[in-house]
N, C-alpha and C positions, 0 to 999 in steps of 0.2 A: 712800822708798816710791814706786812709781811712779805715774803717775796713775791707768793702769787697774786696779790692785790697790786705790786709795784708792777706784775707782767702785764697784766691787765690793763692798768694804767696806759701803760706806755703805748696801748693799741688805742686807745679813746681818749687821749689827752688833747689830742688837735682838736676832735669836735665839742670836748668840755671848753677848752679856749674859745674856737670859736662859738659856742654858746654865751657865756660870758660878753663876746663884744659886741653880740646881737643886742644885745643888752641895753649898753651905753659904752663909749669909749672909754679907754684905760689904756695906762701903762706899765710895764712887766712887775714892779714890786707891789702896783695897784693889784696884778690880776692875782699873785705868788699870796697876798697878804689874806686876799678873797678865797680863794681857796681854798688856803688852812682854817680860814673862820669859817668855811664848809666841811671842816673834816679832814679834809685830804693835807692831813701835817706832815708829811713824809717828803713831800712835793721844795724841790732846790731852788732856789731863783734861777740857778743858772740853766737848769733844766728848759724854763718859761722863757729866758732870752732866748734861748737855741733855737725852741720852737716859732717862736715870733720873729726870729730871721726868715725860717721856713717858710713860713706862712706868707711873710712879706714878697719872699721873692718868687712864690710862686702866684701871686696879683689876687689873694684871698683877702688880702687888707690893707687900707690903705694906709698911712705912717703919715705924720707931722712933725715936728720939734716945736715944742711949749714951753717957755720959760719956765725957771723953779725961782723957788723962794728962796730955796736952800743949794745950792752948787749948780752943775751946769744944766741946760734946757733936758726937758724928759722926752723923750719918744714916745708917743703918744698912738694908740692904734684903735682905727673903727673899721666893720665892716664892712667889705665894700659890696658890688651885686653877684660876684662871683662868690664869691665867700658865703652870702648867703644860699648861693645853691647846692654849695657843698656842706653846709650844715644839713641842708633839707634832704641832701641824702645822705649826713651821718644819721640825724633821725629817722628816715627811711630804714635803713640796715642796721641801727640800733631795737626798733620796733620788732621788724621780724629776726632778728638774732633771739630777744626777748620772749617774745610768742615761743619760736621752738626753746627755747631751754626752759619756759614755764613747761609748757608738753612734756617734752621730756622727762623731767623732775615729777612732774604728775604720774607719767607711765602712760601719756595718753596719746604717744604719738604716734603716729598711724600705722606702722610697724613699732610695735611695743618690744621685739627681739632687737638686740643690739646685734650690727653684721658681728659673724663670729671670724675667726682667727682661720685664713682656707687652708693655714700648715697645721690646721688640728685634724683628729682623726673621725 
């Protein structure tokens, strides 16, 4: 992954996550494992834990403990109404981030001059 798709990343991960548990519930190697079956192979579990502490403690999702099959119970995360709001305005400000950098890239943006440099002469 290159570095400027991992900078990238790292500014829209939260609402890629929280997209995902809009979804359906999951838990962090569920969501790591989805992800990279999306593309994004770059992407660490431990990255995904980190994030979903964040997320938890700041009341965007709620957490459970679900028994495994396999070693100890998983943490399990789904949206909760908060969370949803703050999706609905990562999509918000992902929409018009999108809109102008279309524009832009077009040349079609309403000053089509880029501000210039005011230490030029």
């Amino acid at each position: 992954m290159s570095k400027q798709l991992t900078e990238m990343l790292k500014g829209t991960l939260e609402g890629i996550v929280l997209a995902v548990l809009a979804g359906r519930s999951a838990y962090g190697y569920e969501i790591t494992t989805w992800l990279r079956d999306q593309g994004f192979s770059g992407i660490a579990e431990g990255t995904i834990y980190a994030l979903l502490v964040r997320i938890e403690q700041r009341g965007l999702v709620d957490a459970r403990k679900v028994p495994s099959e396999k070693g100890p119970p998983r943490k399990v995360y789904s949206l909760n109404a908060q969370g949803r709001e703050c999706l609905e305005e990562f999509w918000k400000t992902w929409d018009f981030l999108a809109e102008r950098l279309g524009q832009l890239r077009r040349g079609t943006a309403r000053d089509t001059n880029p501000p210039r440099d005011r230490t030029e002469g």
